[in-house]
PyMOL Python script that loads the backbone (N, CA, C, O; Angstrom):
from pymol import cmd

cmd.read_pdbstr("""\
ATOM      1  N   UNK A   1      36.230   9.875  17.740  1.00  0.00           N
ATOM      2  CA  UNK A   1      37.324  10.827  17.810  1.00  0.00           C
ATOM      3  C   UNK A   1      36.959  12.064  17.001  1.00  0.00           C
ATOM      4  O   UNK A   1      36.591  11.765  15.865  1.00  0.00           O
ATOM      5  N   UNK A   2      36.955  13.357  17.260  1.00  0.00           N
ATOM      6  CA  UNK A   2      36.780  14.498  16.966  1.00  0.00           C
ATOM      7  C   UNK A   2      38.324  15.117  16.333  1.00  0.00           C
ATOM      8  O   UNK A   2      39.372  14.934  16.952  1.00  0.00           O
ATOM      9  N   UNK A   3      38.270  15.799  15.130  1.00  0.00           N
ATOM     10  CA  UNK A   3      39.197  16.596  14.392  1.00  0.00           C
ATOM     11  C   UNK A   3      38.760  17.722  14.133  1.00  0.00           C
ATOM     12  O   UNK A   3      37.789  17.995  13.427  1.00  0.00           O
ATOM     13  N   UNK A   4      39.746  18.719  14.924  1.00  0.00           N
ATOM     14  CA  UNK A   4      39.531  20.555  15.042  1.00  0.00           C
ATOM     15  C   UNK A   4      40.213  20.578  13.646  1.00  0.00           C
ATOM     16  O   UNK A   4      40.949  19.794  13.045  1.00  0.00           O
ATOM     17  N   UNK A   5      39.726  21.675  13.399  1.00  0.00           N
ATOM     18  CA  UNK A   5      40.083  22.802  12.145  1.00  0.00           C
ATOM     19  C   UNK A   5      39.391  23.724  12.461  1.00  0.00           C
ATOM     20  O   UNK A   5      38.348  23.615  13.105  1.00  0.00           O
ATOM     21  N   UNK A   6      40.025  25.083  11.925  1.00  0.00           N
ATOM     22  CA  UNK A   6      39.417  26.278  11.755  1.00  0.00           C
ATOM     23  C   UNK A   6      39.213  26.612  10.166  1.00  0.00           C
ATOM     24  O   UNK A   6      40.032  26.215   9.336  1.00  0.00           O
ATOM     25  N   UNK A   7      38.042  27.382   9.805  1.00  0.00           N
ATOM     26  CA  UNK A   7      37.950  27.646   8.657  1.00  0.00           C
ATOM     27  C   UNK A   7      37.807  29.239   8.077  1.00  0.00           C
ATOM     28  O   UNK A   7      37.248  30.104   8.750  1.00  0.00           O
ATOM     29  N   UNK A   8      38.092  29.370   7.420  1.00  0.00           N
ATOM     30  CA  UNK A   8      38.163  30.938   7.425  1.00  0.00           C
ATOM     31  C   UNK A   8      37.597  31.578   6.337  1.00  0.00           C
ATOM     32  O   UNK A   8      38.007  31.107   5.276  1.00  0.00           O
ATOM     33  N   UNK A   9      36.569  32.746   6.181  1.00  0.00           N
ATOM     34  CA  UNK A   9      36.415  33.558   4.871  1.00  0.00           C
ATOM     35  C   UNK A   9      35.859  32.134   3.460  1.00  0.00           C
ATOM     36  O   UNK A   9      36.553  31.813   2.496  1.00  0.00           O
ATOM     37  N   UNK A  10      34.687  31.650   3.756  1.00  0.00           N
ATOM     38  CA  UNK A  10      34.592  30.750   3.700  1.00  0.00           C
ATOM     39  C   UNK A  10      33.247  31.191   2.808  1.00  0.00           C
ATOM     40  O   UNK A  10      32.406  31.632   3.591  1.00  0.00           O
ATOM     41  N   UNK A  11      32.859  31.212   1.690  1.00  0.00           N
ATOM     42  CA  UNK A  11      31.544  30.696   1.247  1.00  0.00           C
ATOM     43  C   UNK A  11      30.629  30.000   1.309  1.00  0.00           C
ATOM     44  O   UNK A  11      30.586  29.026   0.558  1.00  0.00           O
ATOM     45  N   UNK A  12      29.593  30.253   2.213  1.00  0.00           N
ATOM     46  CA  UNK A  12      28.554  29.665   2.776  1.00  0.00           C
ATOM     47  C   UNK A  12      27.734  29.012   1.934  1.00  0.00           C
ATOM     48  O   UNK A  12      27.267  27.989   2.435  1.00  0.00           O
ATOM     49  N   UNK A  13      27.282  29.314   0.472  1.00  0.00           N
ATOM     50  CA  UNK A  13      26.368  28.358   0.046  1.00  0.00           C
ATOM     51  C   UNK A  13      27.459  27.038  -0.348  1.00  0.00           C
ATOM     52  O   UNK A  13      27.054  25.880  -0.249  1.00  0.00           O
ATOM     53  N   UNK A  14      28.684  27.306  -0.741  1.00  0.00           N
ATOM     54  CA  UNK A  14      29.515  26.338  -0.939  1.00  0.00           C
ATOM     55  C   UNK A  14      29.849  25.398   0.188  1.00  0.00           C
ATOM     56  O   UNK A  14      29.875  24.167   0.187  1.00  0.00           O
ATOM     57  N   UNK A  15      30.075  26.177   1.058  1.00  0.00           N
ATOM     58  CA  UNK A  15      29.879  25.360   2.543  1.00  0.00           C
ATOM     59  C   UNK A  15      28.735  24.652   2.302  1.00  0.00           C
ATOM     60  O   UNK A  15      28.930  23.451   2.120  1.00  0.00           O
ATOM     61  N   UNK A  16      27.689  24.998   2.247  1.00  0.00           N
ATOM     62  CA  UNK A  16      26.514  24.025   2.874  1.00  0.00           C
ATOM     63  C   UNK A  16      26.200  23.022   2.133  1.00  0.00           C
ATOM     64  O   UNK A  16      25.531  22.064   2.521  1.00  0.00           O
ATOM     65  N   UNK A  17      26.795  23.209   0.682  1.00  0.00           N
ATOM     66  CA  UNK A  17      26.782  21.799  -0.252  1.00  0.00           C
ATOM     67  C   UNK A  17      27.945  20.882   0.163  1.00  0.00           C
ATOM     68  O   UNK A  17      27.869  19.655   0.223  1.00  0.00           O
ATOM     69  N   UNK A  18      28.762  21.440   0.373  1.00  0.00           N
ATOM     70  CA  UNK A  18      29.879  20.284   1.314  1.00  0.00           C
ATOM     71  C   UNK A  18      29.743  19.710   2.479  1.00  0.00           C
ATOM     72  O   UNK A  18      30.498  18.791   2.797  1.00  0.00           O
ATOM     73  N   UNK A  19      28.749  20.158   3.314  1.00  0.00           N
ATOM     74  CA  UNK A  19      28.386  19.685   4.578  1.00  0.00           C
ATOM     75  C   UNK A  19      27.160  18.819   4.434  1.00  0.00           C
ATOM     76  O   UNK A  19      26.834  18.025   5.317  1.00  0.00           O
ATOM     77  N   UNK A  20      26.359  19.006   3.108  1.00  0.00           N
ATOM     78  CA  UNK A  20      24.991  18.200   2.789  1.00  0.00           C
ATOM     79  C   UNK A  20      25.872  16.711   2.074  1.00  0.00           C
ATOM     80  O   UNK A  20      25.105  15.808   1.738  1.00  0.00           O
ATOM     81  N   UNK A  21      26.906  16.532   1.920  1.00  0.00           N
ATOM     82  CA  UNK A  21      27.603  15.733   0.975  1.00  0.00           C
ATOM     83  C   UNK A  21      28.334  14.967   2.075  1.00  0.00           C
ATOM     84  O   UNK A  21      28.516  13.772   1.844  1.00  0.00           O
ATOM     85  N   UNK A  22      28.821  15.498   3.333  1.00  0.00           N
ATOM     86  CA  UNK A  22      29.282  14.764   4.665  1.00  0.00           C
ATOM     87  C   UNK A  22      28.453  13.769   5.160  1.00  0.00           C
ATOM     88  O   UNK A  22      27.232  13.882   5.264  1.00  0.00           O
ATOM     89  N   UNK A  23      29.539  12.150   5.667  1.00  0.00           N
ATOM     90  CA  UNK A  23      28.449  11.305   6.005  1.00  0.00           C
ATOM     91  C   UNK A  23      27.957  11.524   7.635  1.00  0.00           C
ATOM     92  O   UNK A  23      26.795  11.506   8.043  1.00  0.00           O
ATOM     93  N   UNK A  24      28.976  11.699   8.290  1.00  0.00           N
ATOM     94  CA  UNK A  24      29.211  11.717   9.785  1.00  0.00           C
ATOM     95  C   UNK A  24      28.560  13.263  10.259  1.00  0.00           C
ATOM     96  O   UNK A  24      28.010  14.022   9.461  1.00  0.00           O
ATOM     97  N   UNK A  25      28.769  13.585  11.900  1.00  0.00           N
ATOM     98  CA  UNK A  25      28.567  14.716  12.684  1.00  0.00           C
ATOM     99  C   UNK A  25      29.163  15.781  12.256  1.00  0.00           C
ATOM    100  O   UNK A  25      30.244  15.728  12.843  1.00  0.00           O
ATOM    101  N   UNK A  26      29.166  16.889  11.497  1.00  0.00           N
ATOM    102  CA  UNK A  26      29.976  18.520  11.743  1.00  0.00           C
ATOM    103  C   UNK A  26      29.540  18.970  12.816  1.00  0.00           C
ATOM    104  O   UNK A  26      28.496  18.578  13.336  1.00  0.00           O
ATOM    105  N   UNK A  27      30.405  19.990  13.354  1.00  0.00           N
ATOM    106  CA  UNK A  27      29.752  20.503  14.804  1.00  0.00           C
ATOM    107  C   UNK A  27      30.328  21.644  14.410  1.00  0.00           C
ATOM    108  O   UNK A  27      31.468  21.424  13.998  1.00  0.00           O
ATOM    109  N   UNK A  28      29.955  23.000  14.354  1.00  0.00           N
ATOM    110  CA  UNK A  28      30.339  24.008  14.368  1.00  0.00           C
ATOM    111  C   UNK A  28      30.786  24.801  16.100  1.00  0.00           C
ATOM    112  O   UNK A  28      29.773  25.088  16.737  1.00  0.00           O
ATOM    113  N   UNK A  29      31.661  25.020  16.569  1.00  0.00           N
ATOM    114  CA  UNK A  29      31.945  25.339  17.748  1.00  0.00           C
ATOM    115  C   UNK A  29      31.917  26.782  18.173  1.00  0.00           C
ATOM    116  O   UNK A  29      32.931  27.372  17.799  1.00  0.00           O
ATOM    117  N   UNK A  30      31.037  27.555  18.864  1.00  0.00           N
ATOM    118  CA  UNK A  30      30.959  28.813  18.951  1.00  0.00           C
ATOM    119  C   UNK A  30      32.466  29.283  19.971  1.00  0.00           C
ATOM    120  O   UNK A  30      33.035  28.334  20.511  1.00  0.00           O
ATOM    121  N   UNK A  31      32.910  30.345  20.144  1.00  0.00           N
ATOM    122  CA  UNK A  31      33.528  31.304  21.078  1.00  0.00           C
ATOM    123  C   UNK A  31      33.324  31.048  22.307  1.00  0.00           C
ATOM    124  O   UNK A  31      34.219  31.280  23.119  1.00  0.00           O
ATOM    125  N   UNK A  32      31.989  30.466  22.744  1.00  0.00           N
ATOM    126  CA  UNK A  32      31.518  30.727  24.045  1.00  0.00           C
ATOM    127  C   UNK A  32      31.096  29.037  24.417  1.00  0.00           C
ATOM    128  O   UNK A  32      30.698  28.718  25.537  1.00  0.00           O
ATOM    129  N   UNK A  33      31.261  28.036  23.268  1.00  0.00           N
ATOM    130  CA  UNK A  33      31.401  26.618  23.874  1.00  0.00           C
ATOM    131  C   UNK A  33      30.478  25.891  23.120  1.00  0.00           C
ATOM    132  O   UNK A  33      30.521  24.660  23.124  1.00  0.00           O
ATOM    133  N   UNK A  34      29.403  26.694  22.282  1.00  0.00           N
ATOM    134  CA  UNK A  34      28.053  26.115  22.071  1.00  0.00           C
ATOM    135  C   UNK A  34      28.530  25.110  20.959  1.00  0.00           C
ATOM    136  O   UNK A  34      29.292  25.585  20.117  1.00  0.00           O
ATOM    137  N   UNK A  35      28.160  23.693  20.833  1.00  0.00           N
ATOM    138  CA  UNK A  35      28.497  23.098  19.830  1.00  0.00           C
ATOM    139  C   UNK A  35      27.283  23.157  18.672  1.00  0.00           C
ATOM    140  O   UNK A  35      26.335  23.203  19.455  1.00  0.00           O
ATOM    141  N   UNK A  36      26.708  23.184  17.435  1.00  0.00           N
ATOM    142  CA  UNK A  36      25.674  23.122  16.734  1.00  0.00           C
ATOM    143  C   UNK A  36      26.300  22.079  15.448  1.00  0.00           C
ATOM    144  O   UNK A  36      27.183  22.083  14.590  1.00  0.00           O
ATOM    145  N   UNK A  37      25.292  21.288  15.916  1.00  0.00           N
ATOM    146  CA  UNK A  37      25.727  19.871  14.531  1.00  0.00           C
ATOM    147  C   UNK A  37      24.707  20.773  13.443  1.00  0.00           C
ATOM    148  O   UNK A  37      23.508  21.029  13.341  1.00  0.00           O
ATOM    149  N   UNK A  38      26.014  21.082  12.691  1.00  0.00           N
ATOM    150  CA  UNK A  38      25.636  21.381  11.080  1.00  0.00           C
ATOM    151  C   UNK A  38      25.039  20.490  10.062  1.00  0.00           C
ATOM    152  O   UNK A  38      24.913  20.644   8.848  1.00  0.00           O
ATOM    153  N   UNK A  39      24.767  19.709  10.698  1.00  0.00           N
ATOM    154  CA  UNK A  39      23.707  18.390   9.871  1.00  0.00           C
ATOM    155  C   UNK A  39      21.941  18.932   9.950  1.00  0.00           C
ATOM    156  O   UNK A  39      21.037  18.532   9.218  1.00  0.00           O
ATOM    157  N   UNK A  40      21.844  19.908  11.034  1.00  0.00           N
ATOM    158  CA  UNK A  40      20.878  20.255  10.702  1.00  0.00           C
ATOM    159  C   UNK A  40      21.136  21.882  10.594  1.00  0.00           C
ATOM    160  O   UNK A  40      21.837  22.791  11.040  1.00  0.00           O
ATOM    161  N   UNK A  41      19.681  21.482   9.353  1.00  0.00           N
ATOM    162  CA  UNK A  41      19.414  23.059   8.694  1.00  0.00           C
ATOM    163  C   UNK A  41      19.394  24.213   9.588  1.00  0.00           C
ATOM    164  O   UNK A  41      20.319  25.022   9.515  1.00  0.00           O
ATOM    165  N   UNK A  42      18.519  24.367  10.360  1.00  0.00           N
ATOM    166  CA  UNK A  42      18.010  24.934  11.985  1.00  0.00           C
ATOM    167  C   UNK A  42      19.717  25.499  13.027  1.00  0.00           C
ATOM    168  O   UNK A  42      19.895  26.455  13.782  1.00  0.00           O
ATOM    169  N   UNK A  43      20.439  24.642  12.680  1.00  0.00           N
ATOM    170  CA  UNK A  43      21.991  24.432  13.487  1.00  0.00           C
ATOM    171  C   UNK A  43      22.633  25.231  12.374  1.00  0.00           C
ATOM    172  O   UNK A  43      23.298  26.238  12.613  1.00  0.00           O
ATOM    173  N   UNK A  44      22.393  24.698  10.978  1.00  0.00           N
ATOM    174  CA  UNK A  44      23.078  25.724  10.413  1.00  0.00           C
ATOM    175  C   UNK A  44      22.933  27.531  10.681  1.00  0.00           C
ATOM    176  O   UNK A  44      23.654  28.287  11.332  1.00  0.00           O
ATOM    177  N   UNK A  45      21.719  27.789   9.896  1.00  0.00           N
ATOM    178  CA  UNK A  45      20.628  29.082  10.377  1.00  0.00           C
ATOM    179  C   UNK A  45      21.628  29.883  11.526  1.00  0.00           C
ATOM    180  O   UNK A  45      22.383  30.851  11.432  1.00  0.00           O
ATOM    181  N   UNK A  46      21.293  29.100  12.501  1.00  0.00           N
ATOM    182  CA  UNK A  46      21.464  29.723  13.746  1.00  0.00           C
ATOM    183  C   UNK A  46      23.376  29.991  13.952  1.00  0.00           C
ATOM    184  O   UNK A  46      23.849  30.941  14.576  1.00  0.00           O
ATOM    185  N   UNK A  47      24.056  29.092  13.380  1.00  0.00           N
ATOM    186  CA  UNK A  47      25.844  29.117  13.428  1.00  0.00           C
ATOM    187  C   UNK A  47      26.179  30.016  12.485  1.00  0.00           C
ATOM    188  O   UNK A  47      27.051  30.823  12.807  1.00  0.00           O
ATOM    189  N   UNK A  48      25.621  30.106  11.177  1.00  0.00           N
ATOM    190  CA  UNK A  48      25.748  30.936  10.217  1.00  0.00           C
ATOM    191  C   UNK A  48      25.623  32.560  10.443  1.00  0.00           C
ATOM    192  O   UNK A  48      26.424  33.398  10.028  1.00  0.00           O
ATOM    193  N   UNK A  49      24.268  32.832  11.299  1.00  0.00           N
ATOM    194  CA  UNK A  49      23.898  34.048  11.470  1.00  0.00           C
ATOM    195  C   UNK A  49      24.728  34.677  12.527  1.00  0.00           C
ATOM    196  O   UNK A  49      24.913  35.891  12.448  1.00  0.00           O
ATOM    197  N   UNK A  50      25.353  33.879  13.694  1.00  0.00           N
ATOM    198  CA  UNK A  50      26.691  34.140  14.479  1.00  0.00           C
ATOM    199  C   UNK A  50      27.711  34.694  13.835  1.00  0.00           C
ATOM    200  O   UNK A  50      28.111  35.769  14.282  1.00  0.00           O
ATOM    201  N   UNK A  51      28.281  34.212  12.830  1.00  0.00           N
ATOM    202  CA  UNK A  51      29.720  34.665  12.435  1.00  0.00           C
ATOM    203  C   UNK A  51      29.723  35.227  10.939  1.00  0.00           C
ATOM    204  O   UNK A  51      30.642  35.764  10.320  1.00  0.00           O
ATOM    205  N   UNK A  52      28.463  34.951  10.564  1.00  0.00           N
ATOM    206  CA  UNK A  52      28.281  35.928   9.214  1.00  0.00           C
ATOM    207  C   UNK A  52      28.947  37.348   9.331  1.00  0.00           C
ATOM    208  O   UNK A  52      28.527  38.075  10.230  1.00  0.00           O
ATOM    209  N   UNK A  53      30.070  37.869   8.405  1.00  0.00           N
ATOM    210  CA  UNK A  53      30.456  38.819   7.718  1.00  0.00           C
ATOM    211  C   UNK A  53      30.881  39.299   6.741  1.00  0.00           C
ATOM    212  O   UNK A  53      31.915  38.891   6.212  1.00  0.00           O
ATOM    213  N   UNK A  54      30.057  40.432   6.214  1.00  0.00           N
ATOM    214  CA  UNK A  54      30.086  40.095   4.194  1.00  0.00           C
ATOM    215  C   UNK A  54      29.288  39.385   3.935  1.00  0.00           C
ATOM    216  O   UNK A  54      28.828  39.941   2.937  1.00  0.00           O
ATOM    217  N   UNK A  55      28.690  38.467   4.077  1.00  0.00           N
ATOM    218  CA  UNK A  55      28.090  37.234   3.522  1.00  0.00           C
ATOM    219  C   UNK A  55      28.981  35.900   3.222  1.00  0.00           C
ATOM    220  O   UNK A  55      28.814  34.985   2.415  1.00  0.00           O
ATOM    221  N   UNK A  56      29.974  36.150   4.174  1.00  0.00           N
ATOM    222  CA  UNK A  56      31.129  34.719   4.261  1.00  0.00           C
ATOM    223  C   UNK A  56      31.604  34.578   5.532  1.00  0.00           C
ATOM    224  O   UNK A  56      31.911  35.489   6.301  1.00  0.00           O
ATOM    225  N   UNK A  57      31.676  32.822   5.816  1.00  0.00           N
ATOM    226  CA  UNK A  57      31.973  32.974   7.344  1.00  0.00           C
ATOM    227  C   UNK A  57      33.333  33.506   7.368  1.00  0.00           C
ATOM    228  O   UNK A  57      34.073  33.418   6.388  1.00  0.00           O
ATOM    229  N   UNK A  58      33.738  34.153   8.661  1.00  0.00           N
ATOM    230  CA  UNK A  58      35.068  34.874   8.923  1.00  0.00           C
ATOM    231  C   UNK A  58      35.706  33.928   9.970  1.00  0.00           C
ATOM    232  O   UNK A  58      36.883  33.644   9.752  1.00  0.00           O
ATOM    233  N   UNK A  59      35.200  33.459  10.931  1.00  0.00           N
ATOM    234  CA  UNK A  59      36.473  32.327  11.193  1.00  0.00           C
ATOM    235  C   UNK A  59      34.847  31.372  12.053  1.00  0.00           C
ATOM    236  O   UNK A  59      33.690  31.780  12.158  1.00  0.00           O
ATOM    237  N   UNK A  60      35.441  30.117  12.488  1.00  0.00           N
ATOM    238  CA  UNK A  60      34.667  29.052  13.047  1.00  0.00           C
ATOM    239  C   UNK A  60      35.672  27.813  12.877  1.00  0.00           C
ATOM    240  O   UNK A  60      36.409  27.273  12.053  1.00  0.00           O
ATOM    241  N   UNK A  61      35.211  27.718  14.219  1.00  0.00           N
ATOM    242  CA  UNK A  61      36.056  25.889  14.614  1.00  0.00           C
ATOM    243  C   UNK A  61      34.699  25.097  14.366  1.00  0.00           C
ATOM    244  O   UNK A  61      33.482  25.259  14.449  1.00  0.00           O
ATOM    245  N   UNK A  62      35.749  24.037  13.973  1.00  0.00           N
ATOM    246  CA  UNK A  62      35.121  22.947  13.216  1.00  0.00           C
ATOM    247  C   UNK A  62      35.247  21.480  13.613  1.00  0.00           C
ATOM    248  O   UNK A  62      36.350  20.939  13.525  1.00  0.00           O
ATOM    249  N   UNK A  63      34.125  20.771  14.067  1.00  0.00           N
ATOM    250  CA  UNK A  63      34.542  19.433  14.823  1.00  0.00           C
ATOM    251  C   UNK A  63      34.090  18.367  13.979  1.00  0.00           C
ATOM    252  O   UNK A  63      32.955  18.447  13.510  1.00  0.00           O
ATOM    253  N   UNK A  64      34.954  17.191  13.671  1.00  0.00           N
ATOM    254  CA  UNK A  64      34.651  16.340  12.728  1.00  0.00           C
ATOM    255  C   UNK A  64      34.531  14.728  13.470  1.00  0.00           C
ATOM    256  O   UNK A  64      35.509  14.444  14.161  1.00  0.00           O
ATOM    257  N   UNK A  65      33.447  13.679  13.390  1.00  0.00           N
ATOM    258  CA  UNK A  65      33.648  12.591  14.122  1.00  0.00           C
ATOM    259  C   UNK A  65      33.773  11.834  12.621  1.00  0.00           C
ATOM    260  O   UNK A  65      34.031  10.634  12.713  1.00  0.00           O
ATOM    261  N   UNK A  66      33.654  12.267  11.490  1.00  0.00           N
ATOM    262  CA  UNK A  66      33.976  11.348  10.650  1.00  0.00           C
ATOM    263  C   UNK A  66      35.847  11.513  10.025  1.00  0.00           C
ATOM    264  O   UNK A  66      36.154  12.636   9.626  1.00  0.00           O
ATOM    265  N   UNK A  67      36.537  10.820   9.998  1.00  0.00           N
ATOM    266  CA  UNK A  67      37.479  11.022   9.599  1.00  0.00           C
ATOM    267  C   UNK A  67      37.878  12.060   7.845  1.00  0.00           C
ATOM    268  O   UNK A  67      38.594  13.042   7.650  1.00  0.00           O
ATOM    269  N   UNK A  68      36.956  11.173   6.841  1.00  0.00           N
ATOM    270  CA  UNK A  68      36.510  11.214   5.456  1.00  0.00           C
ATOM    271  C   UNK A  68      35.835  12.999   5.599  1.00  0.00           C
ATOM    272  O   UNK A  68      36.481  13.875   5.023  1.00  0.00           O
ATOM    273  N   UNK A  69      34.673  13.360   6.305  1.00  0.00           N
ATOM    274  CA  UNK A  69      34.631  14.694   6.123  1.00  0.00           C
ATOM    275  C   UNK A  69      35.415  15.438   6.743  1.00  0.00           C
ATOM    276  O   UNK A  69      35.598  16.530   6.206  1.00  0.00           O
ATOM    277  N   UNK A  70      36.075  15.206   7.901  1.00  0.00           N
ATOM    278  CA  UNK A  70      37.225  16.226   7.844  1.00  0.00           C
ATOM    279  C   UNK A  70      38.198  16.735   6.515  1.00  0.00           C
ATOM    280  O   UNK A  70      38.202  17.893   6.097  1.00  0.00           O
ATOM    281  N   UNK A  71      39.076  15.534   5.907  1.00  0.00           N
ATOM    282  CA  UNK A  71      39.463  15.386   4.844  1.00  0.00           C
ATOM    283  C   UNK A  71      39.049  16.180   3.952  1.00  0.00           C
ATOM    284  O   UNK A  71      39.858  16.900   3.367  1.00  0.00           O
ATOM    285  N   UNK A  72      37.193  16.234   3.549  1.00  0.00           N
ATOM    286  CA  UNK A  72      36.776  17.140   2.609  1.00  0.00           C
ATOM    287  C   UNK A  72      36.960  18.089   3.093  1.00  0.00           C
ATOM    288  O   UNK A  72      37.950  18.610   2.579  1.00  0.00           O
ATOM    289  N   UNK A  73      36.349  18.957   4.219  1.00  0.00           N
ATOM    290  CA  UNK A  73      36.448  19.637   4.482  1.00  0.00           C
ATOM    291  C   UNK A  73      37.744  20.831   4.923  1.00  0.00           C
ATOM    292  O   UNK A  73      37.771  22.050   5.091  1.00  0.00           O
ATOM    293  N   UNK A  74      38.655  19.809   4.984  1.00  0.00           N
ATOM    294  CA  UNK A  74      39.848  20.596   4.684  1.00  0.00           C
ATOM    295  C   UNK A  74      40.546  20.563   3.396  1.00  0.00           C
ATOM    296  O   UNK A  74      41.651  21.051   3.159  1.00  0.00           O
ATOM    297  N   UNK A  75      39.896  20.031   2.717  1.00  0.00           N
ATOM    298  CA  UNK A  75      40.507  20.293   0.913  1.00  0.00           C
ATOM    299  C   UNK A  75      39.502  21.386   1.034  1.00  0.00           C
ATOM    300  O   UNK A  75      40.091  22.460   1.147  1.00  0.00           O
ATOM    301  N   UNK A  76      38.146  21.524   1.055  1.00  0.00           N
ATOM    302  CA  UNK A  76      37.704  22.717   0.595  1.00  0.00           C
ATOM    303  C   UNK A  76      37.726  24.222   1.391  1.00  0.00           C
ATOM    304  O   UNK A  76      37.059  25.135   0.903  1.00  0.00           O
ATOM    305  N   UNK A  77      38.599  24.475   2.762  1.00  0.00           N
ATOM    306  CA  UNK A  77      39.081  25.133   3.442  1.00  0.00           C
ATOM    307  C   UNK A  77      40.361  25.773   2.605  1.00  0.00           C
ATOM    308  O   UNK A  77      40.720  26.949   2.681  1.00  0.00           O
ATOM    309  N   UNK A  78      40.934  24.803   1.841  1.00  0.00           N
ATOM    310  CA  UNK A  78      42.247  25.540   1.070  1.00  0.00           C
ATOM    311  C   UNK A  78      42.287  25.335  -0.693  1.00  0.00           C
ATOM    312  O   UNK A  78      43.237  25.522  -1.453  1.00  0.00           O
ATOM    313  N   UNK A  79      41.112  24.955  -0.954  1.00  0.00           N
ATOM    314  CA  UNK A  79      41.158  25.245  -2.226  1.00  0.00           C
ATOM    315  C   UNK A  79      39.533  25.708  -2.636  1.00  0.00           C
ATOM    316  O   UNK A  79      39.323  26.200  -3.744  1.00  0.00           O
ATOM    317  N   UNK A  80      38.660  25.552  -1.867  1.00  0.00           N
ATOM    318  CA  UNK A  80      37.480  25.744  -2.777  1.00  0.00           C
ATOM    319  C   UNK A  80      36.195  24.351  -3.213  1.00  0.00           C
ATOM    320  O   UNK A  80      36.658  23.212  -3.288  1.00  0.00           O
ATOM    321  N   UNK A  81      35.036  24.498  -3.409  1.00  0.00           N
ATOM    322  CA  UNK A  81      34.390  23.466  -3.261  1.00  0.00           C
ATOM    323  C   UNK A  81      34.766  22.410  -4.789  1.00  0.00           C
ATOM    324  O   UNK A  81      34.318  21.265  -4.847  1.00  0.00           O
ATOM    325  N   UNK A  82      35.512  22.921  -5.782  1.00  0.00           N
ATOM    326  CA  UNK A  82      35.921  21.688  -6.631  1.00  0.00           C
ATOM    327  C   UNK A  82      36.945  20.678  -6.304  1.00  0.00           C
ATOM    328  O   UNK A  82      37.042  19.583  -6.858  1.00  0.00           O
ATOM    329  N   UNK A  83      37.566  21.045  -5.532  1.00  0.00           N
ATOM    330  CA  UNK A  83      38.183  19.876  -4.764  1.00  0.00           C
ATOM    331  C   UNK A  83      38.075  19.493  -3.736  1.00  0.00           C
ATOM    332  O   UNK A  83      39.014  19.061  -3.067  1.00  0.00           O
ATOM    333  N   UNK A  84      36.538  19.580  -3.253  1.00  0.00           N
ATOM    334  CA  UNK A  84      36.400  18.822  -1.881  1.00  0.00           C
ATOM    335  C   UNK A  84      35.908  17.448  -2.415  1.00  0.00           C
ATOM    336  O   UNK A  84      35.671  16.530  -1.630  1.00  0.00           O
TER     337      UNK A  84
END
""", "prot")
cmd.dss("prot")
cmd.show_as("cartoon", "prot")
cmd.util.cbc("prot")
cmd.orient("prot")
C-alpha cells in the first residue's frame, strides 16, 4: 500500500539523511508521472535537480510503501529533521 504526501520548501541535505534512515521504497513522483525510488543516490540526483529552487525542494509528491517512513517523513515535513 502506497501513502501520498506532498512536501514542501524542504531541505535537501536534511531530506536525504531522512530518506538514508527509511527502511522501505520512497518514490518521489514527478508532474509528468515519472516515479524515482529515492533509495537510490542516482534517483535522488536526478528528482532533486527537477524541482530544485533556492537550493530547497519547492513542492514534490511523495510515495511511501513503508507505513513507519511515511510517519517520519511526515513529522519531518512539519517540523524539521529533529523530530523525524
Amino acid at each position: 500500500m502506497n501513502i501520498n504526501m506532498v512536501l514542501n520548501n524542504v531541505d535537501l541535505k536534511e531530506f536525504t539523511e531522512v530518506l538514508d534512515s527509511c527502511e522501505g521504497d520512497v518514490f518521489m513522483v514527478t508532474p509528468e508521472g515519472d516515479r524515482l525510488n529515492l533509495r537510490s543516490k542516482l534517483c535522488q540526483l536526478i528528482g532533486f535537480t527537477r524541482l530544485i529552487e533556492g537550493g530547497r525542494v519547492s513542492n514534490a509528491q511523495i510515495e511511501c510503501s513503508n507505513k513507519n517512513d511515511e510517519s517520519k517523513l511526515f513529522r519531518f515535513n512539519l517540523f524539521g529533521k529533529e523530530d523525524a
